[in-house]
C-alpha positions, 0 to 999 in steps of 0.5 A: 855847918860847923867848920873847923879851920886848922891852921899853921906853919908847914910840916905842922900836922894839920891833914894828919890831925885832920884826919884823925878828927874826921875818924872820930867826928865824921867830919870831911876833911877839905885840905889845902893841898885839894885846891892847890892840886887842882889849880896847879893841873892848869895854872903855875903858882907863878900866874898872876891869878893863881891865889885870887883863884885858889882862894875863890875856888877854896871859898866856893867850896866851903860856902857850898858846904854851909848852904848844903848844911853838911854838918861838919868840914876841917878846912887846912891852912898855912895862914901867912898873917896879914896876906891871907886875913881877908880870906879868912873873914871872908869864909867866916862870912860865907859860913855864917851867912847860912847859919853856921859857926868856924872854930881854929886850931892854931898848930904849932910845933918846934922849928927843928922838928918842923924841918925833920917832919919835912922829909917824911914820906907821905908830904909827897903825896900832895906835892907838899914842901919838903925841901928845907931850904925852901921850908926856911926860905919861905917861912922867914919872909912870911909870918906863918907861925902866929895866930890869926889876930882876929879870931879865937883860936885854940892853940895846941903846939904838937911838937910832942903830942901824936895826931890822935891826941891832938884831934882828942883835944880839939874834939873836946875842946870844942864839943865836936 
């Protein structure tokens, strides 16, 4: 399997790039907002246990999808640097261990139009954040708009580039 983990900040692009690449790749797509959707129907993201099971459930799910040998999964992600690393070793892990390889897509995108991406219609229909008090509050006590430090991502900021575009490069780049 190869798995293709798009991260970055929210209001980024990511399930819209997403989707584009599944259209032209085949690809399925398994976005944060599935797992938080799910958890949220029984827990509050206030529960203590809330993320260690988000995170157990998100990793269950893509190792399934690597034993299984689906050929091809686009994980979404705001990655918050130093919170979220041992999540990410751990699905690297889980995918290689049954022979498979995970590429990143580190999306960035200027601050000014993250905020205006914000308030667009279809963020409401996962419960995305679309408050940009909330968007800021959160974005300036947490590093989520730096690459994860311990893998190769290929880096594309999309402030001025279309999904469609975008999911291009990251099927050329790599070779999807």
């Amino acid at each position: 399997m190869r798995l293709i983990v798009i991260y970055g900040p929210p209001a980024a692009g990511k399930l819209t790039v997403s989707k584009e690449l599944s259209k032209i790749t085949g690809y399925k797509v398994f976005h944060n907002h599935l797992a938080l959707d799910l958890l949220e129907s029984v827990l509050e993201r206030s529960h203590a246990r809330f993320w260690e099971l988000l995170d157990k459930h998100r990793l269950e799910m893509i190792e399934a999808a690597a034993a299984e040998k689906v050929h091809g999964v686009i994980m979404t992600s705001v990655h918050i640097n130093g919170k979220d690393d041992k999540f990410i070793k751990d699905i690297i892990n889980a995918v290689e261990k049954h022979s498979g390889s995970v590429h990143f897509v580190h999306l960035s995108c200027d601050r000014k139009k993250l905020e205006s991406r914000l308030v667009e219609a279809s963020r409401k229909e996962f419960g995305k954040l679309t408050d940009v008090s909330i968007f800021n509050n959160f974005v300036d006590s947490n590093d989520v708009f730096s690459r994860i430090s311990f893998v190769q991502s290929y880096e594309i900021d999309n402030t001025k580039i279309d999904p469609e575009e975008t999911a291009k490069m990251i099927k050329e780049h790599y070779s999807l």
